[in-house]
C-alpha positions as CSV (number, residue, x, y, z in Angstrom):
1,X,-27.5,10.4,6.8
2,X,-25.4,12.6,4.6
3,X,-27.5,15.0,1.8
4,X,-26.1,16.8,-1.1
5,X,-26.4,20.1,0.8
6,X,-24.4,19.0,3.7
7,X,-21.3,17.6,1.7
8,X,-21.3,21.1,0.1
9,X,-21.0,22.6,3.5
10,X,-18.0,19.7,4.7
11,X,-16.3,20.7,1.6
12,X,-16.7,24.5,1.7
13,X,-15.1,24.4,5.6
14,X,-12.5,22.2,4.8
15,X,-11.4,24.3,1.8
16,X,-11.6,27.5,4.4
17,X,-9.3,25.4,6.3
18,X,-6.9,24.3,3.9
19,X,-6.7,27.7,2.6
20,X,-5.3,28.3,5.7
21,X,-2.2,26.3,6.2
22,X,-0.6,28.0,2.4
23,X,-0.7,30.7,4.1
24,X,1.7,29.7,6.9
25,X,-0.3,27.6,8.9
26,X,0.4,26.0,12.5
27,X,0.3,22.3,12.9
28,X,-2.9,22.5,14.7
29,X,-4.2,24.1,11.7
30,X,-3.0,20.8,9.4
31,X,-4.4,18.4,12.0
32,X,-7.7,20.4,12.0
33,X,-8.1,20.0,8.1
34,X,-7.2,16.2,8.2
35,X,-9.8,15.8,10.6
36,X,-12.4,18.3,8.5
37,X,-11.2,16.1,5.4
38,X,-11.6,12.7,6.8
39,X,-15.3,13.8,8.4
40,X,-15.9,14.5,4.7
41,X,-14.5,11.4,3.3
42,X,-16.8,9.7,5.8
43,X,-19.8,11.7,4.9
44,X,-19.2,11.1,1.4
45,X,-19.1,7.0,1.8
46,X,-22.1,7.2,4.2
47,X,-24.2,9.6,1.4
48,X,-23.0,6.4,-1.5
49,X,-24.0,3.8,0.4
50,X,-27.7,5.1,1.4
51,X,-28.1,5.9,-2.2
52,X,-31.1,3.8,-3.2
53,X,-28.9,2.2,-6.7
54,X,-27.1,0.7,-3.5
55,X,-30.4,-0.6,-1.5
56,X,-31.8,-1.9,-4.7
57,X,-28.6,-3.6,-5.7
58,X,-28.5,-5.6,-2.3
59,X,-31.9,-6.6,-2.9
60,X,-31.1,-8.5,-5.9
61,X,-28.3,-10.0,-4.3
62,X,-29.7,-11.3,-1.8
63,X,-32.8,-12.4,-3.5
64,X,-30.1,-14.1,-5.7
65,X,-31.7,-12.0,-8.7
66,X,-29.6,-11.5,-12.0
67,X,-27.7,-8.0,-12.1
68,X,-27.9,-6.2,-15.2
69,X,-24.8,-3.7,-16.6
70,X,-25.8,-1.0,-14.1
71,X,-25.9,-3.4,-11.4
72,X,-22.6,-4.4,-11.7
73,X,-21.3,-0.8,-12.5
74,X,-23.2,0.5,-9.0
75,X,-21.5,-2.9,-7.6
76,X,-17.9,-2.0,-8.7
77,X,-17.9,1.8,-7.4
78,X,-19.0,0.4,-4.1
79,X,-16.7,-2.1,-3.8
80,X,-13.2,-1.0,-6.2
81,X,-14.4,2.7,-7.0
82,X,-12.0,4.4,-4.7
83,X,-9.4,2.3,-5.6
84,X,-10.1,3.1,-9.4
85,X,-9.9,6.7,-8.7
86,X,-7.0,6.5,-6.8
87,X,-5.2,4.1,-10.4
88,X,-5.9,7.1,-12.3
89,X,-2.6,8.5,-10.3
90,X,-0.2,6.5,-12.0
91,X,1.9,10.0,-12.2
92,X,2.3,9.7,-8.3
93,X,3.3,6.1,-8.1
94,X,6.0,6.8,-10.3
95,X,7.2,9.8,-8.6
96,X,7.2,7.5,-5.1
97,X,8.8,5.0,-6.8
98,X,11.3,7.1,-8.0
99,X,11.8,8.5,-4.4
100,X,12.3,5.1,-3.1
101,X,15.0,4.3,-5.4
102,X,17.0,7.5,-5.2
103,X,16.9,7.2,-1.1
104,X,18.0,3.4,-1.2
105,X,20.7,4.4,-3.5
106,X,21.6,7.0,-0.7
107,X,21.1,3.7,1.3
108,X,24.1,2.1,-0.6
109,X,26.5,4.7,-1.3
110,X,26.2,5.5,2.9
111,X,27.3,1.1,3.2
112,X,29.3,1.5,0.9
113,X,31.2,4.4,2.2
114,X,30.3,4.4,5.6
115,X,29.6,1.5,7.4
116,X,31.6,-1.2,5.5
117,X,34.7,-0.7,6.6
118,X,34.2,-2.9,10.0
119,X,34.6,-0.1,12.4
120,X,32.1,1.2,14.5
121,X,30.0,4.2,12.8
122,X,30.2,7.5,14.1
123,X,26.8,8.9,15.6
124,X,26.3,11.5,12.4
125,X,26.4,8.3,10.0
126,X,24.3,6.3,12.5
127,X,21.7,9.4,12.3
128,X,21.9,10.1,8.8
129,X,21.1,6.6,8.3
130,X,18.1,6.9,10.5
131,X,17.1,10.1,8.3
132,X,17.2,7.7,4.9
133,X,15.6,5.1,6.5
134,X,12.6,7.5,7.8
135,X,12.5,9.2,4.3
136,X,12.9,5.4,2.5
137,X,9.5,4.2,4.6
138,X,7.7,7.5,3.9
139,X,7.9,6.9,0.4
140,X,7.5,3.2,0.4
141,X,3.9,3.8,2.1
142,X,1.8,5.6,-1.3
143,X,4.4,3.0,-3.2
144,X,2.8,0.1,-1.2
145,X,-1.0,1.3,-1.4
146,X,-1.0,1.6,-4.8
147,X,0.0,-1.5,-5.5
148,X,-2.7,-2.7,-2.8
149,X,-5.1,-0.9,-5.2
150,X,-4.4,-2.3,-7.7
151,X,-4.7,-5.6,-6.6
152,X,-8.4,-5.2,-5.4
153,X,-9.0,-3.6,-8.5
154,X,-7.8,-6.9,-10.5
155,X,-9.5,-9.3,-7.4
156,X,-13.1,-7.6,-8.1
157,X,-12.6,-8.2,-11.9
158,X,-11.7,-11.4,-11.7
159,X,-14.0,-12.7,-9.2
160,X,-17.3,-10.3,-9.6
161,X,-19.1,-11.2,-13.1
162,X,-22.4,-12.6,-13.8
163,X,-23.4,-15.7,-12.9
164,X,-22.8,-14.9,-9.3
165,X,-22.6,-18.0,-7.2
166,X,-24.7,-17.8,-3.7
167,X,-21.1,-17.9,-1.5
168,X,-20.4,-15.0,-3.8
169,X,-23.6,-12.8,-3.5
170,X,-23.1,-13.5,0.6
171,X,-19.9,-12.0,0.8
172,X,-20.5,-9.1,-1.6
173,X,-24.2,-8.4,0.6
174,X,-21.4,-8.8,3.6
175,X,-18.9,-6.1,1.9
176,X,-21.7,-3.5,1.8
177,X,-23.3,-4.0,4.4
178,X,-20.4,-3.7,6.8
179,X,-19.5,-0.3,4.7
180,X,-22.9,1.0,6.1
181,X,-22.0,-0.5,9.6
């Protein structure tokens, strides 16, 4: 099990690390610190879910107890908390967004130019549309998760509010319990 201590450590190496690449780092050096980071990542999920707010709040679910306020605040940072955190980035999505929609434009003007005339397209227009289309799903991918984000987020308000039905307290006691697992 994770402690405080130790996530200071994770973090302090993968910093080190990360420190490394701006400097003119190899590729090794970037797959080193996305492995360092993930570790962390997992360290950090395994330190929230031991936590005992998180032990006591399974308790009352399955005992079919009422939650209170914090209860459902400990329950929504398990369950939509990194999803909230990763909202506050609205910034991004717009940028991706954007991205998306300057590349498909590329997209068009390259038909339009290009490959409508009914001949067959030279091997540079074939690659460059390879390039967009690379570049197009590259920004489609944060584009997409956010969205994904944001649905969870707006499922868990929806759905998770006191009086919890029984079918609901199973599946949430299910939801942590297989973050642990």
């Amino acid at each position: 099990m994770a402690n405080p201590q130790a996530l200071v450590a994770q973090l302090s190496e993968a910093l080190s690390i990360a420190a490394q690449p701006s400097a003119g780092g190899t590729p090794e050096t970037y797959s080193v610190l996305g492995e360092k980071l993930s570790e962390l990542e997992s360290s950090i999920g395994e330190y929230l879910r031991s936590h005992t707010a998180c032990q006591a709040l399974l308790a009352k679910l399955q005992q079919e107890q009422p939650l209170n306020a914090d209860d459902l605040k400990t329950l929504r940072s398990l369950i939509v908390g990194d999803a909230d955190e990763y909202l506050k980035y609205d910034d991004d999505f717009e940028r991706s967004k954007a991205e998306l929609t300057r590349i498909i434009g590329e997209i068009r003007k390259l038909q339009a130019t290009e490959l409508n005339s009914g001949a067959e397209p030279n091997p540079e227009t074939l690659m460059h549309l390879r390039v967009l289309c690379r570049e197009a799903t590259g920004a489609l991918a944060p584009t997409l998760h956010y969205l994904e984000q944001k649905q969870r987020v707006k499922n868990f308000d929806d759905n998770v509010h006191e009086p919890l039905s029984s079918s609901t307290r199973r599946m949430l006691v299910g939801v942590i319990e297989d973050m642990a697992g």
